[in-house]
C-alpha distance (Angstrom), angle and dihedral (degrees) to the residues before:
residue distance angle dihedral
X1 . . .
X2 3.69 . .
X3 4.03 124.1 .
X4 3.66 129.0 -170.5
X5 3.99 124.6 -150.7
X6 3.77 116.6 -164.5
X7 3.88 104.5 -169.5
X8 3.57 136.4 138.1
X9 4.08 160.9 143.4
X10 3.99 104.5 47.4
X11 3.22 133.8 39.4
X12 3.76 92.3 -117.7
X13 3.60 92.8 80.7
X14 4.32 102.2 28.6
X15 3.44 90.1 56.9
X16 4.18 103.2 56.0
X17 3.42 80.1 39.9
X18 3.84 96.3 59.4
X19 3.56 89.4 39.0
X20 3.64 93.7 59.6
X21 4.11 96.8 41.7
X22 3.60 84.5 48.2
X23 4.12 94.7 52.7
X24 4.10 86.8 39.7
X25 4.28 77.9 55.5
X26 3.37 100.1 48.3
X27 3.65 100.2 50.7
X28 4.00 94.3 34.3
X29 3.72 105.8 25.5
X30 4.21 89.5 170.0
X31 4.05 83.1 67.3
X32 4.40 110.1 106.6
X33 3.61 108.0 -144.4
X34 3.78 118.5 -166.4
X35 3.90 114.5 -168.3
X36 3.65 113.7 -151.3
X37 3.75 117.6 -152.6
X38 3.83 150.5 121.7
X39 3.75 133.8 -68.3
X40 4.06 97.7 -132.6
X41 3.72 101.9 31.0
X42 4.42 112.3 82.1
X43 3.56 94.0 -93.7
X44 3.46 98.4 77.6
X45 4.25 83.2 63.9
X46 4.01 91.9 37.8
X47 3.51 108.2 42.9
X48 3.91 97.7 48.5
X49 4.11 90.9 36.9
X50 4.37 81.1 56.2
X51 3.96 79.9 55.8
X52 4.09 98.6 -113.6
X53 3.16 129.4 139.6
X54 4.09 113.7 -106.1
X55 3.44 137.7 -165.6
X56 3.39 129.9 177.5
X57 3.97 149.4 -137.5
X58 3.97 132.1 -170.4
X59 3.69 115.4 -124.0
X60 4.19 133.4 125.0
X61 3.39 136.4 -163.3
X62 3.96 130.9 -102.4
X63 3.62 126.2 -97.2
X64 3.83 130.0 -134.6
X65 3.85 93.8 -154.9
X66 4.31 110.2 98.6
X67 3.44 84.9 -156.6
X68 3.62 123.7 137.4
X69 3.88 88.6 -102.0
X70 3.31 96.0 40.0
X71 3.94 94.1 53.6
X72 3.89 82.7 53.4
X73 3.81 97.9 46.0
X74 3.68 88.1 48.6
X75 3.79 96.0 47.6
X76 3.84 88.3 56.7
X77 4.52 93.2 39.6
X78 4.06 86.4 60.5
X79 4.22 85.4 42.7
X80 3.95 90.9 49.4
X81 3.83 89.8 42.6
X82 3.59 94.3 55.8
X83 3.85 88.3 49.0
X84 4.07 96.4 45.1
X85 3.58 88.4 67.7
X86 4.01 96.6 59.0
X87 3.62 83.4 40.0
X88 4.56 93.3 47.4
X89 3.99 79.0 51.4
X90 3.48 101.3 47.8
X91 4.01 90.0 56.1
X92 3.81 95.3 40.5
X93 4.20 89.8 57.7
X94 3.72 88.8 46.7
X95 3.93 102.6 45.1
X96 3.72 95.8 33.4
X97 3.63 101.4 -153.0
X98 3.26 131.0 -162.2
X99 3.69 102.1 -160.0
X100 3.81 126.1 21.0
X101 3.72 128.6 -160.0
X102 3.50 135.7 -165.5
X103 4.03 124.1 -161.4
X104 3.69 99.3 -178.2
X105 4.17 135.5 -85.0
X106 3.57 126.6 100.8
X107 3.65 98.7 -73.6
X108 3.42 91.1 63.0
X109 4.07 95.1 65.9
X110 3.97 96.5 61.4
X111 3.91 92.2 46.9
X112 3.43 100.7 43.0
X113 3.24 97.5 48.7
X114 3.84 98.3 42.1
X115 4.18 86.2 52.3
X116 3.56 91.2 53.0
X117 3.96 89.1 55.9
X118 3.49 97.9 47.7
X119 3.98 84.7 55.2
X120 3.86 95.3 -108.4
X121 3.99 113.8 146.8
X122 3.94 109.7 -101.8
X123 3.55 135.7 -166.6
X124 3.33 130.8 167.8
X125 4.05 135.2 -163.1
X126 4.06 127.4 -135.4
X127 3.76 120.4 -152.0
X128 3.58 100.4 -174.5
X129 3.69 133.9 63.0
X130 3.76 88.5 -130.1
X131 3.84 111.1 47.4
X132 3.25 135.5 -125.9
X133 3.90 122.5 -112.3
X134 3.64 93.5 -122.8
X135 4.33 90.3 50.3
X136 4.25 81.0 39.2
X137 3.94 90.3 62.1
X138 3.76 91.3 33.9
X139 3.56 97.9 60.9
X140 3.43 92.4 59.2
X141 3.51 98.1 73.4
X142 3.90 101.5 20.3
X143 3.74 129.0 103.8
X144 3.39 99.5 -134.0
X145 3.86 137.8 28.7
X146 3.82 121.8 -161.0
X147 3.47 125.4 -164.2
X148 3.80 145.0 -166.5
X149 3.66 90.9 -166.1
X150 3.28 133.9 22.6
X151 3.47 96.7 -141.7
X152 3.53 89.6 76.3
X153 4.01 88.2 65.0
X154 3.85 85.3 77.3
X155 3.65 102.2 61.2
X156 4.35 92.7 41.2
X157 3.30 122.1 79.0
X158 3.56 99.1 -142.1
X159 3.98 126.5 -160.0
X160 3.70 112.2 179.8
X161 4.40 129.6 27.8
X162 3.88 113.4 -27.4
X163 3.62 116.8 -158.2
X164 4.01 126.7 174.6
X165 4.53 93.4 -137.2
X166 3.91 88.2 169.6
X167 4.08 110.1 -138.6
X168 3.83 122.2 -68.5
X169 4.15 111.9 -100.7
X170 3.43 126.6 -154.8
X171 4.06 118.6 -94.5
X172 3.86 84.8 -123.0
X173 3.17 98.7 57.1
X174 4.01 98.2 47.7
X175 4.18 87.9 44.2
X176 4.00 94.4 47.9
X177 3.92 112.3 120.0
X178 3.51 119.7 -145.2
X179 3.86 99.1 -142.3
X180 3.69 94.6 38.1
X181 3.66 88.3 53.3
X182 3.83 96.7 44.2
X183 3.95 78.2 53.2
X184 3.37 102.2 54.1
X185 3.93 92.9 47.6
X186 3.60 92.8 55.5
X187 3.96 93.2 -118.2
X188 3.79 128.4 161.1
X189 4.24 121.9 -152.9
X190 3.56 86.0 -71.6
X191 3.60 113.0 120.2
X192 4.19 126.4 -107.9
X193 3.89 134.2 -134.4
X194 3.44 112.9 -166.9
X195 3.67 116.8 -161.0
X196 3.86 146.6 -168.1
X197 3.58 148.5 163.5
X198 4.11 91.2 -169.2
X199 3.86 130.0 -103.8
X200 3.55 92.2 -47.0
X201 3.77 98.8 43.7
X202 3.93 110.1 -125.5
X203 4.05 101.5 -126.6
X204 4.28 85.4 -143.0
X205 3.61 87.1 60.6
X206 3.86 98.0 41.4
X207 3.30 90.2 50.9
X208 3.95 104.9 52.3
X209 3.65 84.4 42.5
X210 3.83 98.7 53.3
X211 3.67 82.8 45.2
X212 3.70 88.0 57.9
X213 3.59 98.6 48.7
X214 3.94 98.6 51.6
X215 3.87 85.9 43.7
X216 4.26 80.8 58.9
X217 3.31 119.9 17.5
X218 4.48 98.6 90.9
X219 3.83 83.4 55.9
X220 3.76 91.6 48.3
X221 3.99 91.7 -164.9
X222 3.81 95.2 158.9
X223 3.86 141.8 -10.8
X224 3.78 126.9 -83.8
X225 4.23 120.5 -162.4
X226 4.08 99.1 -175.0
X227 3.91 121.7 174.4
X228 4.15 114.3 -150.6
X229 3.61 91.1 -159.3
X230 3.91 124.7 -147.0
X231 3.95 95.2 -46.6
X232 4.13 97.5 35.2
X233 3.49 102.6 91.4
X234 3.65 90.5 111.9
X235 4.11 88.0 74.2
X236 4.05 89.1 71.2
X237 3.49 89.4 56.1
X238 4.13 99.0 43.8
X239 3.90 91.7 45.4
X240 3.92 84.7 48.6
X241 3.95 85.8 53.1
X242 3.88 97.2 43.9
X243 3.93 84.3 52.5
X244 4.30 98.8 -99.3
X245 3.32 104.9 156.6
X246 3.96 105.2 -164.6
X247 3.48 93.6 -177.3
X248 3.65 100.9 65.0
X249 3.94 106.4 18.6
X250 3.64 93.8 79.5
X251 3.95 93.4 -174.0
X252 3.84 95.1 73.5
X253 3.95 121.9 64.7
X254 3.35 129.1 -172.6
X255 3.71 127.5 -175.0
X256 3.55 139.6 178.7
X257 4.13 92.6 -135.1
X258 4.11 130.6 3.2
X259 3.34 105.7 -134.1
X260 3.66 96.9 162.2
X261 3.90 92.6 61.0
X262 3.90 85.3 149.8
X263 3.52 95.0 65.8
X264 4.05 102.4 29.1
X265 3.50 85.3 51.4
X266 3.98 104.9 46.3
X267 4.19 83.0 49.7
X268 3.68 94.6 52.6
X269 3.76 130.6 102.9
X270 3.73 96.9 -179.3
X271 3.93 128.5 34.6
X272 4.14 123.7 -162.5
X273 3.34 124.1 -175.1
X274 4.06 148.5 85.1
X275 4.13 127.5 -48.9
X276 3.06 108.8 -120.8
X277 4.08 108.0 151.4
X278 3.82 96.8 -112.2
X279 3.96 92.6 52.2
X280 4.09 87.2 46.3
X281 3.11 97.2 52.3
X282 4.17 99.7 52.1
X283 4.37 85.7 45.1
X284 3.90 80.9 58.0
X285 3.65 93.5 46.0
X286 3.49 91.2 45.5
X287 3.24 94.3 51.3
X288 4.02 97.1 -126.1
X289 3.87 143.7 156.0
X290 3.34 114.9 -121.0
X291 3.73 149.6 -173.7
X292 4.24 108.8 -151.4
X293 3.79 110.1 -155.5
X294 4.34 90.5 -172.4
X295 4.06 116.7 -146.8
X296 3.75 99.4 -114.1
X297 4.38 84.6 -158.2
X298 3.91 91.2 73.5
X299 3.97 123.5 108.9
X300 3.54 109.5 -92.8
X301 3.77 93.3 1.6
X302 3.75 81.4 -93.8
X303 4.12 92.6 164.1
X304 3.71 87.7 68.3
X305 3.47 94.5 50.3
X306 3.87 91.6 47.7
X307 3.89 89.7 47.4
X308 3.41 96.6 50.6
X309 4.03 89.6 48.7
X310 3.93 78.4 67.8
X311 4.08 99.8 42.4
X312 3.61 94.0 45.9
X313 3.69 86.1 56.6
X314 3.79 103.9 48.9
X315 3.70 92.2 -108.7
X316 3.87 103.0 105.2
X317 3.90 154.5 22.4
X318 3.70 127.4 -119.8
X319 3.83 140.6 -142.4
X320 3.43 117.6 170.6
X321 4.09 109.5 -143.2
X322 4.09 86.5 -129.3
X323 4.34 84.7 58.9
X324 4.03 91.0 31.7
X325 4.05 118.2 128.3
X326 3.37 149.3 147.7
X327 4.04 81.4 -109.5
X328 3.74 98.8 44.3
X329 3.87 91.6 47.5
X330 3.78 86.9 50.0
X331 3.46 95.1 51.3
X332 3.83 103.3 50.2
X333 3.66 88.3 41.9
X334 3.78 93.0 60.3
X335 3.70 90.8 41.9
X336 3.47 92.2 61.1
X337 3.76 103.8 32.9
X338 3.62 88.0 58.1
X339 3.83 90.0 43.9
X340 4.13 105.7 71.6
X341 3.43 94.8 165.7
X342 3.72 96.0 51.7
X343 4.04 86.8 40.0
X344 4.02 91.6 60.0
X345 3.43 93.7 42.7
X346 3.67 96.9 59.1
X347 3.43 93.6 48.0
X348 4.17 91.9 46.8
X349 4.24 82.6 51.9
X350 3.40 89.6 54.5
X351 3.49 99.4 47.5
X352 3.84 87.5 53.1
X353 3.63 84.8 62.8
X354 3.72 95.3 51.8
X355 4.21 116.0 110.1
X356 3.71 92.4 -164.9
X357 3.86 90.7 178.2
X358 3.87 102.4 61.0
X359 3.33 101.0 128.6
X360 3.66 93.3 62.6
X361 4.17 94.9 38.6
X362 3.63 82.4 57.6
X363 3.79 106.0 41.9
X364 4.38 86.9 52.6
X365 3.62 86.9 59.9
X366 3.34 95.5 50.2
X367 3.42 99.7 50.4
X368 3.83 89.7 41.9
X369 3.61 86.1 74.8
X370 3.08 103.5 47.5
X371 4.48 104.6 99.9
């Protein structure tokens, strides 16, 4: 049995990706899976560090910008697109698969499309609960669609089997223990907001959010864990300014990174931060409340859509960026930290939206296709 995954350019889509192969590897371990990516974009570290084999195929995407440069970088996307199909076709005669998947990024459009020509089974897999326009044109042709959430289903025009898989989450995440966590952190009943702007730290965010703390932090009426990301270091210095001392006030943590989001998630009672899918879908396995403050830079401004897949549910807050502010954040926060019932049943509407068993929805489609 031989599978193909076409996936590429953020982690948001490499990673389910991996996490399904790896679950198809597990529980078959005669299956070959071939990853198909790019050389500059992070699955060329990913893929091969998961132990797959990778191959990989030159293509970009378009840009909106009629700039000068972006004329140029457009001129050479249509050239590369052209090519990535000789390229997809080359691959698919050499590996012979007999299923191929697609998880989302550009590379996925020229080899997805090319297998589905040659006659090859397809499927592909949607993270977002509004699509994006390569998925869109992809599910036109594919076998399969797979979807996070189904409120993506309206905006696809779907040909073959749809089924809503949810999106892999980490074994950590589902395993975490609440008191065990609380524990470990050194907490007290006091409550916890747990707080992000992502890996790169998104200065809106950090800046509502150190807002927040220095509005808080004398009163001391719960915990905060923040991360300033790559670009946040400014927060140290503001807090410093706004008289935060981190050293001694114990109660309020902030960190460049969370790499124990197991454990800082499992302790907390309230979660800040963006929507992308991959975040969403551990608050939902978590079971957590949640206020979604959605990048408004994303293709299709698919972090609203996601958010609002939550808020139309019961099962989170929202801030827009455009209406984000110290004052704003502060506000909402206290609404809900001094609302418990409203607090638990957020969190108990998100966990109704959890699919904890992804991995395995996805894999049986997979392997459904394959003849």
């Amino acid at each position: 049995m031989k599978i193909l995954f076409a996936t590429g350019g953020t982690a948001g889509h490499i990673n389910p990706a991996l996490a399904a192969a790896g679950y198809i590897r597990e529980h078959h371990p005669d299956a070959e899976i071939l990853f198909v990516g790019t050389a500059e974009k992070m699955e060329a570290r990913l893929v091969p560090a998961a132990g797959f084999d990778f191959k990989t195929i030159e293509i970009t995407g378009f840009k909106r910008s009629l700039n000068l440069a972006g004329i140029k970088h457009n001129i050479r996307t249509a050239y590369l697109t052209l090519r990535s199909s000789s390229e997809a076709k080359k691959i698919l005669k050499a590996f012979a698969p007999d299923v191929a998947v697609g998880f989302g990024g550009y590379v996925s459009g020229p080899v997805i499309r090319m297998a589905a020509k040659m006659g090859i089974p397809t499927a592909i897999h949607e993270q977002n609960a509004y699509p994006g326009i390569t998925n869109k044109t992809l599910a036109k042709r594919c076998d399969a669609v797979m979807l996070t959430n189904e409120d993506a289903k309206k905006n696809m025009e779907i040909k073959g089997r749809c089924e809503i898989t949810g999106l892999p989450v980490r074994s950590e995440i589902l395993r975490a223990d609440r008191s065990k966590a609380r524990e470990e952190l050194g907490l007290d009943d006091r409550p916890l907001i747990l707080s992000t702007g992502g890996s790169l730290g998104a200065d809106a965010i950090n800046e509502a959010v150190e807002g927040l703390i220095a509005a808080h932090h004398k009163e001391a009426p719960y915990y905060h864990i923040h991360a300033v990301g790559q670009y946040g270091a400014f927060v140290y210095d503001k807090l410093k300014e706004d008289g935060v001392d981190l050293e001694t006030e114990s109660h309020i943590m902030v960190r460049d990174y969370i790499d124990d989001m197991d454990r800082c998630l499992a302790a907390a009672d309230l979660v800040i931060g963006r929507a992308g899918a991959s975040s969403l879908s551990e608050i939902q396995a978590a079971g957590k409340a949640s206020i979604l403050i959605p990048s408004p830079y994303v293709a299709e401004n698919h972090q609203f859509h996601n958010a609002m897949a939550l808020v139309n549910r019961g099962a989170a807050e929202i801030i827009e960026q455009k209406d984000l502010s110290a004052r704003t954040l502060i506000e909402k926060v206290d609404a809900l930290m001094s609302d418990k019932e409203k607090l638990l049943a957020l969190g108990e509407n998100a966990k109704k939206m959890a699919i904890l068993n992804a991995n395995e929805k996805i894999a049986e489609i997979i392997l459904s296709l394959v003849k």
